[in-house]
N, C-alpha and C positions, 0 to 999 in steps of 0.2 A: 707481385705474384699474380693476382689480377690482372693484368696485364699480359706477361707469358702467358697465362693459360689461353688466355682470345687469343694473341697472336701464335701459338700451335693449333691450338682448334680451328683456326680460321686456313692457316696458311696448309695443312695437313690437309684439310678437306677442300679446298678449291682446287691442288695439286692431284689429290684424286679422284675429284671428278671428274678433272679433264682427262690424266690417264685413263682413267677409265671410259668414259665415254667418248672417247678418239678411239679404242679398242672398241666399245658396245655399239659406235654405227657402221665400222666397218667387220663386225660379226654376225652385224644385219643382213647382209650382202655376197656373204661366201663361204663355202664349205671347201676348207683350202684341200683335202683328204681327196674328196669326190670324184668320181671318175667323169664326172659331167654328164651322167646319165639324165640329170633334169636340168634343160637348159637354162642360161644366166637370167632368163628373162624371168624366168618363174622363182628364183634364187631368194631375192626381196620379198614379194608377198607369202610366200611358203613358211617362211623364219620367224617372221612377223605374227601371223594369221593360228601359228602355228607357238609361238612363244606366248600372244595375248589368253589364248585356248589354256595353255597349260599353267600360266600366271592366275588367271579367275577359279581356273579348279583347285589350285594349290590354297588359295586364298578364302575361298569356299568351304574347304576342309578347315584352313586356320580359325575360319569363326565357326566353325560346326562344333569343333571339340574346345575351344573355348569352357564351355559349361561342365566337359567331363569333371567329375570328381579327380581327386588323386591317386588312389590306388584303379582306379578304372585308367588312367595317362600310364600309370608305371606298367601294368598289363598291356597297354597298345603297344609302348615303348619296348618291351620286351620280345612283343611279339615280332615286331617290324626288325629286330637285331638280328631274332633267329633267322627270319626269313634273308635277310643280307648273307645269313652266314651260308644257309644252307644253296641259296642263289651263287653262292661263290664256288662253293665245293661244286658244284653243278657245273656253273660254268665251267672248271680247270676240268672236270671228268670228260667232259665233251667237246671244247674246242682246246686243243691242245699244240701247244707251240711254243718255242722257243723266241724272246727279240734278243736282232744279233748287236753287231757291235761292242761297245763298250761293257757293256750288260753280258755278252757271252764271254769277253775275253776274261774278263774277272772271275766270272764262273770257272772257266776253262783252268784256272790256274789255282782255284781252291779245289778241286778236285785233284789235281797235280799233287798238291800242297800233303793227300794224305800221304804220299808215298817215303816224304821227308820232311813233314814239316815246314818249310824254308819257303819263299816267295821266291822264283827264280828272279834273276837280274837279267837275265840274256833272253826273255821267253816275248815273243812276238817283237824282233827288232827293241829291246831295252824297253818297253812297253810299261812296265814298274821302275824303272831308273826316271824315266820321264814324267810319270805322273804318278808320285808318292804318295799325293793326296787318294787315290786310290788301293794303298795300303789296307785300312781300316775294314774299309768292307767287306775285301778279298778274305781279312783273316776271319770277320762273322761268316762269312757262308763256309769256311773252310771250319770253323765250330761247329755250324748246323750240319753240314754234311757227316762229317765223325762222329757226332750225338746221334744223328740217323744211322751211321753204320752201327753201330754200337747196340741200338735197337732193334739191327734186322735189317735197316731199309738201305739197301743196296744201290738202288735209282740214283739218279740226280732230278729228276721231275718231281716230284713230290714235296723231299725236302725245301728244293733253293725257292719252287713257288709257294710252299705254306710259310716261308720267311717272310715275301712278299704280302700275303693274304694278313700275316698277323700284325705285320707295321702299318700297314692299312686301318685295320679294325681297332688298332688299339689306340689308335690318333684320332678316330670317328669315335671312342668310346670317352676319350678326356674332354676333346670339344663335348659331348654333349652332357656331360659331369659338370665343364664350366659351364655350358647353357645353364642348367638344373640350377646351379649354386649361384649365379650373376643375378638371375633374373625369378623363372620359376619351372618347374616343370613340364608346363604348356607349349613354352620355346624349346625345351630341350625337346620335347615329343618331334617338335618341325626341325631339329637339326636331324635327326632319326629317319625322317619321312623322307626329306630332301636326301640324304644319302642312302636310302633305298633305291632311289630313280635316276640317279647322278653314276654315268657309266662309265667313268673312270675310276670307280674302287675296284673294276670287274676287271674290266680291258687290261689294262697295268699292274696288272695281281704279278704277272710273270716277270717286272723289271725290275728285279732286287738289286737296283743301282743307286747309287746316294741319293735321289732326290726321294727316293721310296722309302730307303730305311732312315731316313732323317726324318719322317715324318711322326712319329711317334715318341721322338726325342722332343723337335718342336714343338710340338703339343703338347708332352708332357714339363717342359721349360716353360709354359704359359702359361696352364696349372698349376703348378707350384708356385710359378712367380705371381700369382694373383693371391694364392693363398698365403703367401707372405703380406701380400700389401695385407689383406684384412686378418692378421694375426690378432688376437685382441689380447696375447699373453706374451710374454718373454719365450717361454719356452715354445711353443709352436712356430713361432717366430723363425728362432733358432733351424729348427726342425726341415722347416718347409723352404728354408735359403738354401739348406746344405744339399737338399734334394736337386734344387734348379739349380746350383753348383753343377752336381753329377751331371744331371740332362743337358744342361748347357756346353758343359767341354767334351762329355761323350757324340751331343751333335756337333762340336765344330768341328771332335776329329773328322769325322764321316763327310761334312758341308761345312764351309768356311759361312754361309749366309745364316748358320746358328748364330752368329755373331750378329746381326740385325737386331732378335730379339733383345741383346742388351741394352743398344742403340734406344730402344721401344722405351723399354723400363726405364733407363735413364729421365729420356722427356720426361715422363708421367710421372719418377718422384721429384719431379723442379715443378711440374703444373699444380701437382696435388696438393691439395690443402691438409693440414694435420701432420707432417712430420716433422721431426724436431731432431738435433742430432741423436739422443740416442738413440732413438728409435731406429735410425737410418743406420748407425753403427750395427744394432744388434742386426739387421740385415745384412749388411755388407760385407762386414768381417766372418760370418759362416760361410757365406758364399766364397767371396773370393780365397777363404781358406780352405774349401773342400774342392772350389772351381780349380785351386793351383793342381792339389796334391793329385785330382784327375786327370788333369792334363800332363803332368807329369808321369804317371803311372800308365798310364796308355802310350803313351811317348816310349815309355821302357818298354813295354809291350809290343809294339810296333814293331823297333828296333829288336826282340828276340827272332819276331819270324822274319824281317825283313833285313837281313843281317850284313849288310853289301851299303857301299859307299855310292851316292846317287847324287853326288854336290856337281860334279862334271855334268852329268845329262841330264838334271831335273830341269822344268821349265819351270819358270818363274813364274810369277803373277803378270808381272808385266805383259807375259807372252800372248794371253788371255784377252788384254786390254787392245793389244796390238789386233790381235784378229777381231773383235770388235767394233774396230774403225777401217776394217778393210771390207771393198767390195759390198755386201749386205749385210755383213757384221756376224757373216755367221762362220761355222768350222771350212778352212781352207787346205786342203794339204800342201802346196806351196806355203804357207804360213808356220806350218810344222817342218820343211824341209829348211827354212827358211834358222827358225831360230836352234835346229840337229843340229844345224852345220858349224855353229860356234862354240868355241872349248869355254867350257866354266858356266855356273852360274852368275856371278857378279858382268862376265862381259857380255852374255845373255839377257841379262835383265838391261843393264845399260842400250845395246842395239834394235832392242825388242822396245823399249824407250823412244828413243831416235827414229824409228820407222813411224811407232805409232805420232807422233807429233808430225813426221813427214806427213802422213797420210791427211792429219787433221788440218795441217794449214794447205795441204790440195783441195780437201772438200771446203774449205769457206766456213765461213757462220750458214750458208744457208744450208749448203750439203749435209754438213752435220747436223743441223736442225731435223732435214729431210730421213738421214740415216736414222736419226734418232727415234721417227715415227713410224721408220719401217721396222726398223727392231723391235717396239713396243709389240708390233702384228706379228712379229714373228712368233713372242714369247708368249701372248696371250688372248691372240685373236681366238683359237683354234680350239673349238669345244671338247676333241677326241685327243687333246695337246699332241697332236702330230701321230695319230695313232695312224699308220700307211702299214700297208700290206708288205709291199717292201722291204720293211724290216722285219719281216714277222718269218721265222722257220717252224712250218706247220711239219709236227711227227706223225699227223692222220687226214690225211684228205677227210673232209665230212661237211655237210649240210647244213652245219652249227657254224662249221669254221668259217665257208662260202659265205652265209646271213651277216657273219658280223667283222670278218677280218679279211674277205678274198672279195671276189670280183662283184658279189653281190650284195656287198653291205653299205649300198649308196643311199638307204634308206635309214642304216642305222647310226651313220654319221649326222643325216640329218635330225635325228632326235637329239645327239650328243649337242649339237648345235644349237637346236630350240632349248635344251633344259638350260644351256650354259647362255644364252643369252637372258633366260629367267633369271638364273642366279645373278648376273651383272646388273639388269634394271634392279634387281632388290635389292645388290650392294648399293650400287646409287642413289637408290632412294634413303637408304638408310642410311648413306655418308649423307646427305642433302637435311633429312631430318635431323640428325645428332648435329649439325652445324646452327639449325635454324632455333633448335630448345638450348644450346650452349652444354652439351651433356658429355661430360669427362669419363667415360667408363669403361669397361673391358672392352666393349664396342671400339672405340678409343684405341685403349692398345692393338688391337687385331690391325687396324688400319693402319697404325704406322708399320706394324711387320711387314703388310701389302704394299704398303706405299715403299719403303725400304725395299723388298724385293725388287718392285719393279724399278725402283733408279739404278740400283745395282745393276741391273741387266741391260741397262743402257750402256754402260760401262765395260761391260766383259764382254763376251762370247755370247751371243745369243743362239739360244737352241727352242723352239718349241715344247718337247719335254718338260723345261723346268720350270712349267707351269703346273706341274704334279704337284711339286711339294704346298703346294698355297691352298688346297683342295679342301682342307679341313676347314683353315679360316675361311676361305669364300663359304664354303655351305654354313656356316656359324653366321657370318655377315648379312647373307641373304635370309637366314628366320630373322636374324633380328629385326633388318631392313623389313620384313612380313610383318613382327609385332608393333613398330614403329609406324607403320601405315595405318593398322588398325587402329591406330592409338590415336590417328590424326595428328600427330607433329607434324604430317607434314599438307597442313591442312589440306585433305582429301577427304573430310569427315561428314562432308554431304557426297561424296561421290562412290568411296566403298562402300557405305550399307546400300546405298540403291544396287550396287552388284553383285554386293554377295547377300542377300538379303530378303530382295525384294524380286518381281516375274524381271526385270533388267537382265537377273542371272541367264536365266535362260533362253532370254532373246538372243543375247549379244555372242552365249556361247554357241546357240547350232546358225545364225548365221556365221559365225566364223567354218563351223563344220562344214556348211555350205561348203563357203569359199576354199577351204582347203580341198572338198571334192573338185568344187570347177576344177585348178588351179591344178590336179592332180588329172585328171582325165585327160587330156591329150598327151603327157610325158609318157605318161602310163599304159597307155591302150593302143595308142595311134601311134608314136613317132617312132623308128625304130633306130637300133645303136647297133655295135659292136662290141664284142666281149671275147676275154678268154677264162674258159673253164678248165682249170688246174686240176692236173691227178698227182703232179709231183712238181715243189717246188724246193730245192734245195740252192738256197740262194751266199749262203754265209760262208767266204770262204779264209783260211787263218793253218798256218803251217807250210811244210813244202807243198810246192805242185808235184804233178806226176811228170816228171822231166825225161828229155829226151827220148819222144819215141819217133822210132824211124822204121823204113821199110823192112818187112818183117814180123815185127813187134807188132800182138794182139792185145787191147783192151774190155775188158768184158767190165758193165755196169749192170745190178738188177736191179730193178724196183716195182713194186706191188700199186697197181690202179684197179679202180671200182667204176671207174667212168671211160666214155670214149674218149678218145685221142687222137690228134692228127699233126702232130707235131711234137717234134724235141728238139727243145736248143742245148748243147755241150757247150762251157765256156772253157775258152783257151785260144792258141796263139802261134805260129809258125818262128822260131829263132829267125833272127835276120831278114824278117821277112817272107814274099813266098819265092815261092818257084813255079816256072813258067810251063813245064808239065808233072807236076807233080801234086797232089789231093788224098782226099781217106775216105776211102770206101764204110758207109754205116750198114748197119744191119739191124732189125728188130726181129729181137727170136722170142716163140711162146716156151712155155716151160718144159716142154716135148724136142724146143731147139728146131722146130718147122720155123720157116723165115716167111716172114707179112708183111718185111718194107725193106727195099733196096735203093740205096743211090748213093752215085760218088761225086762228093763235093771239091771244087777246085779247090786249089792253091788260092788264089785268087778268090774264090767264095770267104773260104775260110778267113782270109784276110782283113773283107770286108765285113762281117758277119757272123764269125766261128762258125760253131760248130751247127749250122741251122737248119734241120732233118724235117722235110714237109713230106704228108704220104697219103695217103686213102686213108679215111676213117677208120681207125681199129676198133672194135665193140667188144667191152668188157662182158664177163656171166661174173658178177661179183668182183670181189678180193681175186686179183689174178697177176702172177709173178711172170715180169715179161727182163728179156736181158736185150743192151745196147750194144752192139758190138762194133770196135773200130778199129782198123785196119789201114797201118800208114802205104799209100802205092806210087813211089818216087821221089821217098824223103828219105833225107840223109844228115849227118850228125848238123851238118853249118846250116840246116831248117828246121832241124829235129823240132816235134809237136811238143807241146807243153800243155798240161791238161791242169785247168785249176781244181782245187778239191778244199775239202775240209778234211786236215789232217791233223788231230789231234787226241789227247787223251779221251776226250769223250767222241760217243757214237753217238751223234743225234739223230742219225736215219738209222736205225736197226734194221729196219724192213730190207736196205740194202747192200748189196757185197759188192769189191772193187777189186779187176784183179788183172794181173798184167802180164798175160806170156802164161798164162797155169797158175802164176802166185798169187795169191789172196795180198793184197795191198790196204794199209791203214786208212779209215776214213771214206768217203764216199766224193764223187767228182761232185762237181757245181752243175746242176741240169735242170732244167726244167721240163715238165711235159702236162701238154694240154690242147684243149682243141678252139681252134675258132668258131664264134659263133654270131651271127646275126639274128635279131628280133626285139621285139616290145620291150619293155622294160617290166611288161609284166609277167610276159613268158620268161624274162632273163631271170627273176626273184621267184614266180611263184610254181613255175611249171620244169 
């Protein structure tokens, strides 16, 4: 038994500190989000300079309150929750926006969902035939949304992101329950603190996508499952299995990597000392008898709203594995088109099989080796885990949105970046220390769920994103890795009280202040860049296009800006190609219908470029309602224009109408408008 225990503690934690620290020096180095408004050269010392700065205060604060009493900790800890909370609500009131993709299409079709109940089968190309695994969620937001109609609340804003906000909070509230209950109050206070400052509970409020709503499932399946292990009765025992039962197969309907967790628990009761079979029995048998009849019972569930045969078009797991070993390992749609194109699932899984071993005796032992470290970066190099503007469909141009999600929040990925390179040194140090005392504990299990993720995703489909759902356990890993340092496990017990303790503190931190000013003065002041400031970006598009429009046929689009503008791009496309005289006359009309920008773009423009409207500055007074007007001039059906749009049950640009010939048309075109601009990087953020 002695034995297993060293060799999992040993082989667990060399395994992630390499993962880990093959992710933590190349997160040293890049801000993958960035628009590269601060050049590469400043990249390294910024992150650094800037992560030691935020490391000594954090730490600073861990031995300040060290001394507080207990009800003065549960007062702080209180207070830092509201302040999350009320920080949250703030943030959704003021930057407001939709992430599209997979995230809206789910949406888009629980909203559907009130008008019949049913998960369509045929809705975005078999969209749910193919990805079943996204059942589950479709029918929770399709719950919240009829709970909110039911109360009044009419929106889809509100609802689908306070979903989001509460699977957040409630995963930040078990972590720091098991802080409290593992160790002591002190640490639960730094799990608390640390996810006040940690800007993915904020950013991600809006992606009520499985890695989001699993998280509260996860956390609450670690909880429980810990509160099992230290049952000291039969019934509690009992009690506390049947619970991680529930959470367990309620998260793997939603994420199949709920299933890691067990993987965790397993090691841990083969390491542990003190169980005996019944003890193991009186766990196992609640579990796996409430884990069945839930997974069965959701399963039934499933199957009412999802009522349609999905064995022909489902993809396999295989499918996953296959784009995994292709190209960077990330989402391909050749890969998607790839394993459409075959009837069944059984000869799907089979070919999707056979490709991905094709691929894998192409790359070699070393390729693979190589893909395998670029995937690691893909999924968790990334402090904002892939937070890009690009995905983001903002419903309000604003100031808030600009700072932290559009063209100007180059500053605020860099913090994302400093706090998450914090949080990595602490996990490391804390894997480093629990390895070097031989210490079996909830610290312990956390790590192999991390460690488990991460081999997982070497495996599958790598996505940046799904590096959300690990957000609880890392900010848990990293106080503990904090109480662990103070603690000297990892003998540093002459080095942090000289820093947080003694005048060291304050040398080391305002020479860093220094250095972050040098280091910031030239990006900032002197060198200048190029930017585009957005008054409308409507990027997400899902349903029919506006098809076939030809000579004759008038398109009218309106939309509401508060800034200037010099430019709109329409996206769409010529059938067949173009034509050698023939193009679409644009228009920009004020709300009075007086015209402020005229030109007609080729066939040929359009072809290479769509729809790309450059003009003399337009100067907003406020909120001002302007219309696009487009006009086909020697097109005909065999070129007819195609206009992409978002056309769907939901209106996500309210602010605008779409209308073709006189009639009001469904949904809003795909456009963007905004102005070019050159300057500083301080005029681009602060002026």
């Amino acid at each position: 038994m002695e034995r297993m225990r060293k060799t999992v503690l040993y082989l667990t934690s060399f395994l992630l500190l390499g993962c880990l620290g093959w992710v933590f020096f190349h997160a040293l180095c890049t801000i993958p989000q960035a628009k590269n408004i601060l050049k590469n050269r400043t990249v390294f010392p910024l992150i650094l300079a800037g992560s030691i700065f935020l490391l000594l205060l954090f730490v600073k604060l861990a031995d300040w309150c060290r001394s507080w009493k207990k009800h003065t900790l549960m007062k702080a800890t209180a207070i830092v929750f509201l302040l999350i909370l009320v920080l949250q609500f703030l943030y959704l009131y003021y930057v407001r926006y939709w992430v599209g993709y997979d995230n809206l299409l789910v949406l888009d079709e629980a909203w559907y969902m009130q008008t019949d109940g049913h998960i369509s089968p045929d809705f975005y190309d078999s969209y749910f035939q193919r990805y079943p695994h996204n059942h589950p969620v479709t029918i929770l937001l399709y719950w919240v949304l009829k709970a909110a109609g039911k109360l009044g609340v009419s929106g889809l804003y509100w609802p689908s992101h306070l979903l989001g906000l509460v699977s957040i909070d409630l995963a930040l509230l078990f972590m720091w329950k098991l802080a409290c209950e593992t160790e002591d109050i002190h640490r639960g206070f730094l799990v608390a603190v640390l996810s006040l400052f940690d800007p993915i509970i904020y950013i991600w409020i809006p992606w009520h996508y499985t890695t989001v709503c699993l998280l509260p499932f996860l956390s609450a399946g670690i909880y429980f499952g810990w509160k099992t292990w230290k049952a000291v009765n039969l019934r509690s025992q009992i009690i506390y299995a049947a619970c991680t039962g529930i959470f367990t197969a309620v998260g793997m309907r939603i994420r199949i990597t709920e299933g890691i967790l067990l993987i965790a628990f397993l090691i841990m009761a083969v390491c542990v000392k003190g169980w005996n079979r019944c003890r193991l029995a009186a766990c196992l048998i609640p579990f796996l008898v409430i884990c069945g009849l839930t997974w069965a019972g959701t399963g039934m569930l499933r199957n009412h709203y999802a009522d349609f045969d999905s064995s022909d078009k489902a993809f396999p797991p295989a499918h996953f594995v296959m784009m995994g070993v292709g190209g960077d390992g990330t989402y391909k749609k050749k890969d998607v088109e790839f394993t459409a194109r075959i009837p069944g699932e059984e000869a799907k899984t089979k070919a999707d099989l056979q490709e991905a071993g094709k691929r894998i005796r192409n790359l070699g032992v070393k390729g693979t080796i190589s893909l395998a470290g670029e995937k690691m970066l893909t999924v968790w190099q990334d402090g904002s885990c892939g937070f890009q503007s690009e995905w983001l469909y903002p419903l309000k141009d604003s100031r808030a949105f600009q700072y932290i999600c559009g063209e100007k929040n180059d500053l605020f990925l860099y913090w994302a970046q400093i706090f998450y390179v914090m949080i990595l040194f602490l996990t490391l140090a804390g894997t480093a220390a629990s390895m070097i005392s031989g210490r079996m504990g909830t610290g312990m299990l956390l790590r192999l769920v991390l460690l488990g993720n991460i081999l997982f995703y070497l495996m599958w489909e790598a996505q940046n994103r799904y590096s959300i759902g690990m957000v609880g356990i890392l900010l848990f890993l990293a106080a503990d890795g904090c109480r662990l340092l103070q603690n000297g496990e990892l003998e540093t017990e002459h080095i942090v009280p000289v820093l947080i303790r003694k005048r060291g503190w304050g040398a080391v931190t305002a020479i860093l202040a220094v250095m972050l000013a040098i280091l910031l003065y030239r990006p900032l002041f002197v060198e200048e860049t190029e930017w585009r400031e957005f008054s409308v970006r409507n990027i997400y598009r899902v349903g029919q296009n506006l098809q076939d429009i030809v000579s004759g046929d008038r398109v009218t689009q309106t939309f509401v800006a508060s800034s200037a503008f010099d430019r709109i791009l329409v996206q769409g496309y010529l059938k067949n190609g173009a034509v050698p005289d023939g193009g679409c006359q644009m228009l920009i009309q004020d709300e009075e219908g007086k015209k402020l920008a005229e030109a007609f773009l080729s066939a040929q423009q359009i072809a290479e470029t769509q729809l790309d409207f450059t003009f003399d500055s337009i100067v907003t007074d406020g909120e001002t309602v302007y219309t696009i007007v487009i006009e086909p001039k020697g097109i005909r059906e065999n070129h007819a224009l195609q206009l992409y749009r978002f056309n769907s049950s939901m209106d996500l640009y309210p602010a605008g109408k779409l209308s073709c010939n006189g009639r009001e048309e469904n949904g809003n075109l795909i456009f963007s408008v905004y102005e070019e601009r050159t300057g500083t990087i301080f005029r681009r953020i602060f002026l």
